[in-house]
N, C-alpha and C positions, 0 to 999 in steps of 0.2 A: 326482353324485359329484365330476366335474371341481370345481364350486363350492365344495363344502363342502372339497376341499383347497386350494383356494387361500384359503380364508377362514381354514381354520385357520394354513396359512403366514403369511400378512399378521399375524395377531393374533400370534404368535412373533417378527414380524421385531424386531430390537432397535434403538433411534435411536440415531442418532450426534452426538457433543458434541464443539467444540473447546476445546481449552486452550491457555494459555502457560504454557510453562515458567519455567526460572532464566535463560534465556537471553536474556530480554525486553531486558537492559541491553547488547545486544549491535549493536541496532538502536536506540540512543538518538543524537541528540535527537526522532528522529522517534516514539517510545511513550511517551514522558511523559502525551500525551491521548487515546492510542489503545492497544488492546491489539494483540499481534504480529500477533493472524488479521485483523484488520480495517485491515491495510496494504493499499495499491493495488495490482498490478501487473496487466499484461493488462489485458483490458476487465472486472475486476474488483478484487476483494479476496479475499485469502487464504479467509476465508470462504465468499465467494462461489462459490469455486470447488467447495469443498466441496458447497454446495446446491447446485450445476449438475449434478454426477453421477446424480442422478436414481437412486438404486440400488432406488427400489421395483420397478425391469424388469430389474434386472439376477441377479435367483435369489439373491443373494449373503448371504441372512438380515439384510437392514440392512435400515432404513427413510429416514428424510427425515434432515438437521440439525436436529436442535430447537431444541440450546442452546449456550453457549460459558463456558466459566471463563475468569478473568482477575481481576487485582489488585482487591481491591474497593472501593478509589476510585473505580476506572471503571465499575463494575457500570451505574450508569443511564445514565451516556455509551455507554457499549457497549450497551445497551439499544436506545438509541433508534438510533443509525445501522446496525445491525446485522439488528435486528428480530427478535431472538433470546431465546430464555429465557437470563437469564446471572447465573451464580452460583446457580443453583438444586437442590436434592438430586437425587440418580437415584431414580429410579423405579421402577427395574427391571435386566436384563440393557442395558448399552450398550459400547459401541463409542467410545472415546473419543482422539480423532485430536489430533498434536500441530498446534499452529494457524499453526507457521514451516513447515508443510510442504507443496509447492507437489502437492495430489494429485492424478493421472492416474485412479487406478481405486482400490475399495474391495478390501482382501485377503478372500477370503472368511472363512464366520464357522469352519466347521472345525466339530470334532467340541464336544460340551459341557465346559464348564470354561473360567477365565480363562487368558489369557497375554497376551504383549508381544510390539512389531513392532518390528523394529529397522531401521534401513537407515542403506545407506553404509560406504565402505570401513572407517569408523570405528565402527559399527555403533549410531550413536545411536536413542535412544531416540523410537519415531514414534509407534504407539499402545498403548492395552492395552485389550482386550475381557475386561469386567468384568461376571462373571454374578452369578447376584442374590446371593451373599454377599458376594461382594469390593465387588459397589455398594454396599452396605447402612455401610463401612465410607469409601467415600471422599468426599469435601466438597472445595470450590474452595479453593484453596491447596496442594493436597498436592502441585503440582508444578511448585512454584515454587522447590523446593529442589533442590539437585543431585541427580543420575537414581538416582545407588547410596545415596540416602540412604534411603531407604523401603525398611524390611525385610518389608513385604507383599508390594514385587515380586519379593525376592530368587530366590523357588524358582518363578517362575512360567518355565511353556517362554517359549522365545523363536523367533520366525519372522523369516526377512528376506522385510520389505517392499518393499527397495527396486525391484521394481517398478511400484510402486503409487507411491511419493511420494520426491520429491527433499527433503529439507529443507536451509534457506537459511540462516547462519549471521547473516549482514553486511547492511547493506541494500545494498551496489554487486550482490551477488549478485540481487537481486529486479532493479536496472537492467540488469544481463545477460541476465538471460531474458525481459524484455519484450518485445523484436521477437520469440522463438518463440514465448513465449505471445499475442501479439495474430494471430500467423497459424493457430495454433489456436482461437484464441475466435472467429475472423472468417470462420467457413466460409460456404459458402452459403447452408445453409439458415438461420443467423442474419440473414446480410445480406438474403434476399429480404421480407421483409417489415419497416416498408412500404419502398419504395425511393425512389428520387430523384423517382419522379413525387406525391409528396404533397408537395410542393414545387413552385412554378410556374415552367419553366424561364425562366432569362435570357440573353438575345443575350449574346455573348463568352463564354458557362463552358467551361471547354473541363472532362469527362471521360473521362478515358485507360482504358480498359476497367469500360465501364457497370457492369458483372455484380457486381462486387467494390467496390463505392460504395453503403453507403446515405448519404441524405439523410434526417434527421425532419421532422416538422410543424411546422408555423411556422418553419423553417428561412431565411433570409435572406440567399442568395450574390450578390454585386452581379458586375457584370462585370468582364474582363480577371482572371479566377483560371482555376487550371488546376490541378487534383485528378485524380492521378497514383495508377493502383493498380495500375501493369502489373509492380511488385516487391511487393506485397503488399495486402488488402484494406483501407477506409478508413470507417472508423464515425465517421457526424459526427450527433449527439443530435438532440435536442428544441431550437425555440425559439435556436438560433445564431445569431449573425451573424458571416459572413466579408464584408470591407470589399473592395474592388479591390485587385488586385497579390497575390494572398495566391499562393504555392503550397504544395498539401499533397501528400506524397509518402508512398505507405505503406510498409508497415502502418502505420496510425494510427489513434487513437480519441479522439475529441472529444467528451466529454461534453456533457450540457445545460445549455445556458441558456451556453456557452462565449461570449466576444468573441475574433476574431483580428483587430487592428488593420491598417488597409493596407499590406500591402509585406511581411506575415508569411511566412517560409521556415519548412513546418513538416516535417522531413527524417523519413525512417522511423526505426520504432521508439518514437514518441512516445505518451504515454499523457497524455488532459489532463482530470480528473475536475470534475466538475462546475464550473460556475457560475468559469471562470478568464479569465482578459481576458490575452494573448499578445500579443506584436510581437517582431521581430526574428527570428531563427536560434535554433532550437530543434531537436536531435539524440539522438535516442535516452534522451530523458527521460522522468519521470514526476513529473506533480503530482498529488499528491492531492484538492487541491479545496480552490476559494476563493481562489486563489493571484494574483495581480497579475505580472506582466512587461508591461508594455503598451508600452515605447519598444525602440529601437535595440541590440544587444548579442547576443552569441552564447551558450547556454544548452548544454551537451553533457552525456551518460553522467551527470546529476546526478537527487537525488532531490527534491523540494522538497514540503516536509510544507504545512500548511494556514492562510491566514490569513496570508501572505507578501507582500511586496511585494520589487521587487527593480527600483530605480532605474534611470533612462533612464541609457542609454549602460554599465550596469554588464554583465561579461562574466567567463566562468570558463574556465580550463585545464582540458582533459580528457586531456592529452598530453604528457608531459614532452618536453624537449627532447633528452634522452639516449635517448630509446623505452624505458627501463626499466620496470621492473613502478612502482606507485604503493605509497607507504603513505599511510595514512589516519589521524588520530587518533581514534581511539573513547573518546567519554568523556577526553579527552588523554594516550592511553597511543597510540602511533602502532602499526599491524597494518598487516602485509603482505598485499597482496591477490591478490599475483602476475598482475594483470590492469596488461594496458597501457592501456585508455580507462576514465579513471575520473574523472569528476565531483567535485560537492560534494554536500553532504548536508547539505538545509537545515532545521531543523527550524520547528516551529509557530509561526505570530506574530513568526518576523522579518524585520527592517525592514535591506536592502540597501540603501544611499547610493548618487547620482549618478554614473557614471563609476569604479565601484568594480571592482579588479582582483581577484579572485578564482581561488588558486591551484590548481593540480592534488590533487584529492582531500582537500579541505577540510572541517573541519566545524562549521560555523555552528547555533550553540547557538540551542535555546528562547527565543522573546522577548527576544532580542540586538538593540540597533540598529549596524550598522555603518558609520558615517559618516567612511570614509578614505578615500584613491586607493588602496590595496593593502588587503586585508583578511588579517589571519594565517591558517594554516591549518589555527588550531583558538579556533576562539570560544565560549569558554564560556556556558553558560545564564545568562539573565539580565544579560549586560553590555549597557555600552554604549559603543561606541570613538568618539574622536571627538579631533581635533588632539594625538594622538600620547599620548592618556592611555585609559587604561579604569576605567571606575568602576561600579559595582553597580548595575544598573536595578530600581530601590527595586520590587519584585515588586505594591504596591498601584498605583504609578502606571504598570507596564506593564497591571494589570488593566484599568484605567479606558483607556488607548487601546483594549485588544483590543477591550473594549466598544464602543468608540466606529467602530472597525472593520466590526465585525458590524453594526452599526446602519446601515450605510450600505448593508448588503445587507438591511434587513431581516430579522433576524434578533436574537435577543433571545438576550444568553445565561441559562442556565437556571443555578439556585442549584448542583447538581451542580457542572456546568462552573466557575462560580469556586473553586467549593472544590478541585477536581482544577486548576484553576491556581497555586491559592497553594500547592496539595501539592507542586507541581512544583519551585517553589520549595521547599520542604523536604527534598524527596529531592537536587534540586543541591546543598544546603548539607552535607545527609549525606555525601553520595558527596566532597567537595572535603576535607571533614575526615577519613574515613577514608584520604583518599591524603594526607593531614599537609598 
């Protein structure tokens, strides 16, 4: 008897899907090649957090993540880094979570019939659990439009979720909750397996409480470093190499296949996504992966999207000199963050100059090269500064560097990926002409 009811529950449970909404252009330059769920923070991605809840044990009538909507330029980019069905019909009854929202627990599913979850003082829009008629009626794109525009949701009840999920507006909002969420992802029982002994110790390593340190496989710490996790735990990947002098201070998380060049200060709260080569002063940030910093310079509270480079001796304000709150230009319209440590916000494929001064909450456009002593602190997509002029980076010959980029990691990019690059370049040209 016990069996046959939990087979018949599991065969009811309904899967859960992410999406982006309108709000995608809220966190640009960093979604032009990403969609919102498939942004970094913590020792993952918005996504990922999603699939971490494991709700097949939690009774809550949900099953696993299956899939995600999102703009369908990206559909195969999001595909592949993701590992998700995206952009594909429902099925069935689902559960469909907005994909800016950072989620703690799944709301349960409730009695039969659709509704919506709202959370926040402002009581936006988080998900809507859609039984099998209201599935049968909705397709990727329907929320991409503002949240009162669809008169399907109109008469649907509405719950507040907001104990289930925070959603993030901005991308400084995802660099503020990285150090809480890296000491949440970084529990014990993540960290115990494997641990620092699948690694062969080296004379000089110093670590400051073992328990809260993994080390991966093939990992490669040289001497005179000192990995430091007595303010929070320290996840360093597969296949790393930290050089002499490095300190890492947690919480932090170092992806695989990471370089941190000799003399790296890597300060809590850092998030460093795969395959990123690091040097100098680095505080409370987040790369995505693929990202270049490897000389001298201080990195703070910034985001820095994929496929970056960010010249020796170049350095950012995260602190105005007045201690006031930061504005930030979004898309070049400047937003109030009311936060006092606020970074830059670098988006994909660009290219920071030598000894380049980089202001308090800045934002450095899409395959921009900026090659000044000062950089503004709002670089549009696709320029390129350089002796006190900006001229247009003709979008075919940044293609052919990024190319040339990727090549150098082995890495090929795929016909998808240029097409959603020269897109990128078309929605910049949209959006510049729409603001006149």
């Amino acid at each position: 008897m016990t069996t046959a009811v939990a087979s018949q529950s599991a065969s009811a449970a309904a899967p859960l899907l992410t999406f982006e909404d309108h709000r995608w252009t809220q966190f640009l330059p960093l979604t032009l090649l990403r969609p919102v769920f498939d942004l970094r923070v913590g020792a993952g991605t918005l996504a990922w957090r999603v699939g971490d809840l494991r709700p097949e044990s939690s009774g809550d009538g949900f099953s696993s993540l299956r899939g995600g909507w999102c703009r369908p330029g990206l559909q195969e980019i999001a595909a592949r880094t993701t590992g998700l069905d995206i952009n594909t019909a429902l099925g069935g009854p689902t559960l469909l979570l907005n994909g800016r929202g950072i989620w703690r627990s799944l709301p349960c599913r409730g009695e039969s019939g659709s509704w919506i979850g709202v959370a926040g003082t402002d009581r936006q829009f988080a998900c809507v659990f859609a039984d099998a008629e209201l599935a049968r009626t909705l397709a990727p794109g329907d929320f991409l439009e503002p949240d009162g525009s669809d008169a399907r949701f109109a008469k649907l009840p509405r719950r507040d979720v907001s104990e289930c999920v925070e959603l993030v507006d901005w991308p400084w909002n995802l660099v503020k909750k990285n150090q809480e969420l890296l000491l949440a992802d970084l529990g014990p029982a993540v960290l115990s397996q494997p641990d620092e002994s699948e690694s062969p110790r080296r004379e000089g390593v110093y670590l400051l409480n073992c328990g809260g340190i993994r080390i991966g496989r093939e990992t490669k710490i040289f001497p005179a470093n000192v990995i430091d996790a007595d303010e929070g735990p320290v996840w360093i990947g597969d296949r790393v190499k930290i050089l002499p002098h490095c300190s890492i201070q947690g919480p932090a998380y170092i992806g695989d296949d990471c370089v941190l060049q000799a003399g790296t200060v890597l300060r809590g709260g850092a998030t460093l996504g795969p395959f990123c080569k690091v040097g100098g002063e680095i505080e409370g940030s987040v790369f995505a992966g693929y990202s270049n910093k490897q000389h001298t310079g201080f990195l703070g509270h910034s985001y820095v999207g994929s496929w970056v480079n960010l010249g020796a001796g170049s350095s950012n304000s995260d602190l105005k000199n007045t201690y006031g709150t930061v504005r930030v230009p979004i898309n070049g319209t400047e937003v109030e963050t009311g936060e006092m440590f606020v970074g830059a916000t670098i988006g994909d494929h660009a290219k920071i100059g030598i000894n380049c001064a980089i202001p308090t909450g800045a934002s450095i456009g899409f395959s921009s090269a900026v090659n000044t002593v000062r950089s503004p602190k709002f670089v549009p997509n696709f320029q390129w500064l350089e002796d006190g002029r900006s001229v247009l980076y003709e979008p075919e010959r940044a293609l052919n560097v990024a190319e040339k980029m990727m090549a150098r990691r082995r890495i090929l990019m795929s016909e998808a990926g240029r097409a959603a690059f020269l897109e990128a370049a078309a929605v910049t040209r949209k959006m510049l002409s729409s603001r006149g």
